[in-house]
C-alpha positions in Angstrom: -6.2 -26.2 7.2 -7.8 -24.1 4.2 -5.6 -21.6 1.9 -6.9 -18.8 3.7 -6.6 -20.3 7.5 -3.1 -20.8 6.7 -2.9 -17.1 5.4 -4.3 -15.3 8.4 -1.5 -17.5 11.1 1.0 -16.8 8.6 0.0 -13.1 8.7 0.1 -13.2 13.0 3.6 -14.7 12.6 5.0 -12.3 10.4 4.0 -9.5 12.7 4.6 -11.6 16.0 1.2 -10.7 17.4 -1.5 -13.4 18.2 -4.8 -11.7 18.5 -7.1 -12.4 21.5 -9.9 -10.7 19.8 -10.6 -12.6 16.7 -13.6 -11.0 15.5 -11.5 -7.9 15.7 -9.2 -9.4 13.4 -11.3 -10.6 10.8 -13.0 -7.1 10.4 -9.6 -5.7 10.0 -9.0 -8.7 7.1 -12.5 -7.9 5.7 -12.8 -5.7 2.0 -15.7 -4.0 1.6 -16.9 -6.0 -1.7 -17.5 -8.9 0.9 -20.3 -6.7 3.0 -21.9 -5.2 -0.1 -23.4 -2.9 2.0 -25.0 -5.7 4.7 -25.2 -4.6 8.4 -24.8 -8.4 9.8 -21.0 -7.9 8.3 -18.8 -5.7 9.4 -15.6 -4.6 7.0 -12.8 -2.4 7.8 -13.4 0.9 6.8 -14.2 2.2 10.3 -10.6 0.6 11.4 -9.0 2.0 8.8 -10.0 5.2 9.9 -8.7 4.5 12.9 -5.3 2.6 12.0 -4.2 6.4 10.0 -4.5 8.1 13.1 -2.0 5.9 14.8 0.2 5.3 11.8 0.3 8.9 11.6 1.0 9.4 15.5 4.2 6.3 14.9 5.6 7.8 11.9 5.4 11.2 13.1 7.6 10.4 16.6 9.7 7.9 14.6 11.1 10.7 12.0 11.3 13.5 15.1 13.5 11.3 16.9 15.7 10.1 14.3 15.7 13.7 11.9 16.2 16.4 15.6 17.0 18.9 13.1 14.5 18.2 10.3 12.4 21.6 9.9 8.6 21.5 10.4 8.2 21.8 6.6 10.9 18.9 5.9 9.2 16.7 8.6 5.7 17.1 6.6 6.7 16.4 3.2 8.4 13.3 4.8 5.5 12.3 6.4 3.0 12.9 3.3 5.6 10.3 1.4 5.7 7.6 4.4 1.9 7.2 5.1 0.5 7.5 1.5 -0.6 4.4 -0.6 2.2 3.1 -1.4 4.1 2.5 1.8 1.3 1.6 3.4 0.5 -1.4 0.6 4.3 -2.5 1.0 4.0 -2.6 4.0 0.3 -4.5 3.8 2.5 -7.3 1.1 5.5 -7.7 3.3 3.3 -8.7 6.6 1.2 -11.5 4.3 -1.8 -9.2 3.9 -2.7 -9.9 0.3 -3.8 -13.9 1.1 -4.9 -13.3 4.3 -8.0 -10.6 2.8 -11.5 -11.1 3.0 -12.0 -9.9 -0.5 -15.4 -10.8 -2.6 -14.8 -13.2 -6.2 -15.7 -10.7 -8.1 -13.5 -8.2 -6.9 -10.3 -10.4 -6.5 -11.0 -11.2 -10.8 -10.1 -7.6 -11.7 -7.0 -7.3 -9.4 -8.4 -6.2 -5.7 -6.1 -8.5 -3.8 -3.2 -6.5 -5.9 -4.3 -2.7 -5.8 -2.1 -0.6 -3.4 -5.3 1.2 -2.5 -7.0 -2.1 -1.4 -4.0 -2.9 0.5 -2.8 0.3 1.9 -6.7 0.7 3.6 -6.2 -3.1 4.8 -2.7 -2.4 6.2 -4.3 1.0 8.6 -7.2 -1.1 9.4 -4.5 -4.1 10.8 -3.2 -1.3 12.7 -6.1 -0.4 14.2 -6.8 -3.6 15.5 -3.3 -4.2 17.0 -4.2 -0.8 18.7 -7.3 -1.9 19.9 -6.0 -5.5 20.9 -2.9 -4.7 22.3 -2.0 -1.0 22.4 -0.3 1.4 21.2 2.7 0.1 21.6 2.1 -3.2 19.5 0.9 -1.0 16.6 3.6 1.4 17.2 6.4 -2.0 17.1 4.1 -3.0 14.1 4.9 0.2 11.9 8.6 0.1 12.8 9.2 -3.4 11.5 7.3 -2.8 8.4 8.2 0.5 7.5 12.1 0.2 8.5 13.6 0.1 5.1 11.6 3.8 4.5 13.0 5.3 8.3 16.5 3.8 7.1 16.4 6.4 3.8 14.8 9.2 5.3 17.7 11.6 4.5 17.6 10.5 0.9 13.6 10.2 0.1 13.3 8.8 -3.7 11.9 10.5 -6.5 8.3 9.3 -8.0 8.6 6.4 -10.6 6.9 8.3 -13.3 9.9 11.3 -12.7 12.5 8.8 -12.6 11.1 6.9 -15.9 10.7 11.1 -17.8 14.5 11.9 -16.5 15.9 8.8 -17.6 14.4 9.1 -20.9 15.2 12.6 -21.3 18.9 12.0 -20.8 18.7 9.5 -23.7 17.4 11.7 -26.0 14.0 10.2 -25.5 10.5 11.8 -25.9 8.1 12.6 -22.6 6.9 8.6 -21.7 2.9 8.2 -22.9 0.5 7.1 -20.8 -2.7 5.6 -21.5 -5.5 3.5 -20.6 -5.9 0.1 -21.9 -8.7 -1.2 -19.8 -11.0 -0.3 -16.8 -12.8 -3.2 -14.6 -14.9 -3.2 -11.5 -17.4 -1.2 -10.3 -17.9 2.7 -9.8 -16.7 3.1 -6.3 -14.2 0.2 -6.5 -13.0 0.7 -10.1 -9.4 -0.9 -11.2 -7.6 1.0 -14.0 -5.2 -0.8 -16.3 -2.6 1.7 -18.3 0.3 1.4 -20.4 3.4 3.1 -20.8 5.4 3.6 -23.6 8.5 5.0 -25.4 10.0 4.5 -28.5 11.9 1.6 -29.4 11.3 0.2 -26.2 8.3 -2.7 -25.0 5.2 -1.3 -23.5 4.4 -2.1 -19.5 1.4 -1.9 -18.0 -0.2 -2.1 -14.7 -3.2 -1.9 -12.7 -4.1 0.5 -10.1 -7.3 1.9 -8.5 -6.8 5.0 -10.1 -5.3 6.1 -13.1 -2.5 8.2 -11.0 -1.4 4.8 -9.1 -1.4 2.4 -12.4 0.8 5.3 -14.3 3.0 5.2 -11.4 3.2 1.1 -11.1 3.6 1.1 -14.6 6.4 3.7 -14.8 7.8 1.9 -12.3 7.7 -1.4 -14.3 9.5 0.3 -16.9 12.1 1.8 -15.4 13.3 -1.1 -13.5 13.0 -2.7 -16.7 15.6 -0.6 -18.5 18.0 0.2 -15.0 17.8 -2.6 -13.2 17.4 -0.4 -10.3 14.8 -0.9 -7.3 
């Protein structure tokens, strides 16, 4: 069994769903650096469309039901925080996604495997396809495994890493963290964005992202953890 073989049954374990449509599957698995544009493959940007809707349609009931009193505003910002990027590529890491991709040479060399936006788009677009193999309710039992740990702290939602990393500085005495880019690989419509944060007296961390916003955030996050110890 090759590395990737291994991946994708490793990935149907995790979430406890065998697919009966394969082909299905492997569109859901496939990045769009592997089509380069070529009808004969298929990759999963239509499914991705398709998986927000549903991830949407699961998270909204989830927080109704377990927030009664939540107000409509409250209920959107919490919904903004639990089906952006971020959740959605932890998520993506936690169910296998990252090995089981479909993701061109080129592209896995400057970091695809690893950018939350890659994986965030692959994690909807595996949605989609339990939707459409299974139904709604397999998706549905899909997004409450995976995003648990976030439905568990909805009533405390956590600050942004590059807030945390300012406040945390600022009650030291330190100046506003720095931000800046150190490199910038792949392509125009698929670029990856390394930056590096800094404050005095303490080691730089960097990160890569598929935009600047997401690597300043990642490498915020780096730091902070760094100097806390807190996840």
């Amino acid at each position: 069994m090759n590395t990737r073989v291994a991946a994708v049954a490793e990935l149907e374990r995790r979430i406890g769903h065998s697919f009966a449509d394969r082909e299905l599957l492997e569109r859901a698995l496939t990045h769009g650096s592997v089509t380069k544009g070529s009808p004969r493959i298929a990759d999963n940007e239509r499914l991705e469309f398709l998986g927000d809707r549903v991830l949407n349609l699961a998270v909204a009931e989830q927080i109704m039901a377990l927030l009664p009193q939540a107000t409509e505003g409250e209920l959107s910002k919490l919904m903004n925080q639990l089906v952006s990027s971020r959740p959605c590529a932890d998520a993506a890491r936690r169910a296998g996604l990252r090995d089981a991709l479909r993701v061109d040479a080129s592209a896995t060399k400057v970091g695809a495997r690893d950018s939350e936006r890659v994986l965030g788009d692959a994690c909807e677009a595996l949605i989609a396809a339990l939707y459409l193999d299974a139904g709604f309710m397999v998706a549905r039992a899909f997004v409450l495994e995976f995003w648990a740990e976030a439905f568990a702290h909805l009533d405390a939602p956590g600050k942004d890493p590059k807030t945390l990393l300012q406040e945390w500085a600022m009650a030291r005495g330190l100046p506003v963290p720095t931000y800046r880019v150190v490199r910038q690989d792949g392509s125009a419509h698929e670029p990856v964005f390394t930056v590096e944060v800094s404050l005095p007296n303490l080691e730089p961390a960097a990160a890569m992202g598929g935009s600047k916003r997401e690597a300043e955030r990642l490498a915020a996050d780096i730091l902070y953890i760094r100097q806390t110890g807190v996840l």
